[in-house]
BAKE-616850 format. One record per residue (C-alpha): residue in three letters; chain; x, y, z. Coordinates in nm, 2 decimals. Layout:
BEGIN
NODE  residuo  cadena      px      py      pz
NODE      ALA       A       X       Y       Z
...
//
This chain:
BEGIN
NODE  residuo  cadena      px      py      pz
NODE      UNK       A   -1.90    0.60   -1.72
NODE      UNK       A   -1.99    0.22   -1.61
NODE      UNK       A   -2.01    0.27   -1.23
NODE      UNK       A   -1.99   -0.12   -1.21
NODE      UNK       A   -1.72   -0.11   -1.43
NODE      UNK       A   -1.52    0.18   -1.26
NODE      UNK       A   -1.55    0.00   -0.91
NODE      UNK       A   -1.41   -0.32   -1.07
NODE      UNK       A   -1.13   -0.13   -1.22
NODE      UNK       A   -1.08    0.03   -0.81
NODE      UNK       A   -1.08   -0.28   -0.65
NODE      UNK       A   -0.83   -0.46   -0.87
NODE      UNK       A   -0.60   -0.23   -0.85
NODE      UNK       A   -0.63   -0.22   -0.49
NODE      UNK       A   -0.62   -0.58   -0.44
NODE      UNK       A   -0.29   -0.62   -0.63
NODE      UNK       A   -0.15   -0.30   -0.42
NODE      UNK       A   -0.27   -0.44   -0.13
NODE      UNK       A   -0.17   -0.81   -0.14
NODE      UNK       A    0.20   -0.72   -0.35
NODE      UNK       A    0.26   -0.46   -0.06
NODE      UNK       A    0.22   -0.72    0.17
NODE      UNK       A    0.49   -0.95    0.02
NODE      UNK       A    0.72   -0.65    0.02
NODE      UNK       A    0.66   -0.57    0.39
NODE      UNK       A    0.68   -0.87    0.51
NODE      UNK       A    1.00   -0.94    0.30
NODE      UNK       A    1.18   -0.64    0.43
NODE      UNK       A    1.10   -0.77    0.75
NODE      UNK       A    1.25   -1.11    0.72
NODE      UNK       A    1.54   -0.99    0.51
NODE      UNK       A    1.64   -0.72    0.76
NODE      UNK       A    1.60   -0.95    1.07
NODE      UNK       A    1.31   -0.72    1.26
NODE      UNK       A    1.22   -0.91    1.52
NODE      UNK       A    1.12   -0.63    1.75
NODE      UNK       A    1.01   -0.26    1.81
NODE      UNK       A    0.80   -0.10    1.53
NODE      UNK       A    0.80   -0.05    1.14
NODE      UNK       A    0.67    0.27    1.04
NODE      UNK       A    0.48    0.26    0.71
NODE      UNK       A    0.39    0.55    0.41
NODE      UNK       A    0.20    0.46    0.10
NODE      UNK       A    0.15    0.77   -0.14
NODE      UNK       A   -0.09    0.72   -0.41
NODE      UNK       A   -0.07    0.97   -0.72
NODE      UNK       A   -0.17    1.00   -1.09
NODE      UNK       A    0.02    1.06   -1.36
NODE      UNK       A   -0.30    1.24   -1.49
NODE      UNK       A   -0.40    1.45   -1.23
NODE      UNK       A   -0.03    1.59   -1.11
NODE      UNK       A   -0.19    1.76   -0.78
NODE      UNK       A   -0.34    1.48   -0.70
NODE      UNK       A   -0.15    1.30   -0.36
NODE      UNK       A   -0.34    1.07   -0.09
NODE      UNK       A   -0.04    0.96    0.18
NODE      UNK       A   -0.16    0.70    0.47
NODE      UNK       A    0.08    0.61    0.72
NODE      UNK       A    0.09    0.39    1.03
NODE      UNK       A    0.29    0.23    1.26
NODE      UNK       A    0.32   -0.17    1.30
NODE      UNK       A    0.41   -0.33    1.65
NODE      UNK       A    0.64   -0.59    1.55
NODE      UNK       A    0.66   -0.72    1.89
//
């Protein structure tokens, strides 16, 4: 395995998660007309290849 290669491959992906989850956030904010309060957040990664595999993160974010 290309270990320059493989971290590539990583950050791509999480570059277009992270910047495409941002639009969707942001979206559901606007379209839903949160102004206030708080937005609680879960993103669940898993593979298709590896069935057992499941990383969750979750947070809150003060919309105030």
């Amino acid at each position: 395995m290309d270990e320059d290669r493989f971290n590539m491959a990583i950050r791509k992906f999480l570059k277009e998660v992270g910047v495409t989850s941002q639009r969707e956030i942001e979206r559901i904010v606007r379209d839903q007309a949160i102004q206030k309060g708080s937005l609680r957040l879960r993103m669940t990664l898993t593979s298709e290849d590896v069935p057992s595999f499941q990383h969750v993160v979750e947070t809150t974010v003060d919309l105030r």
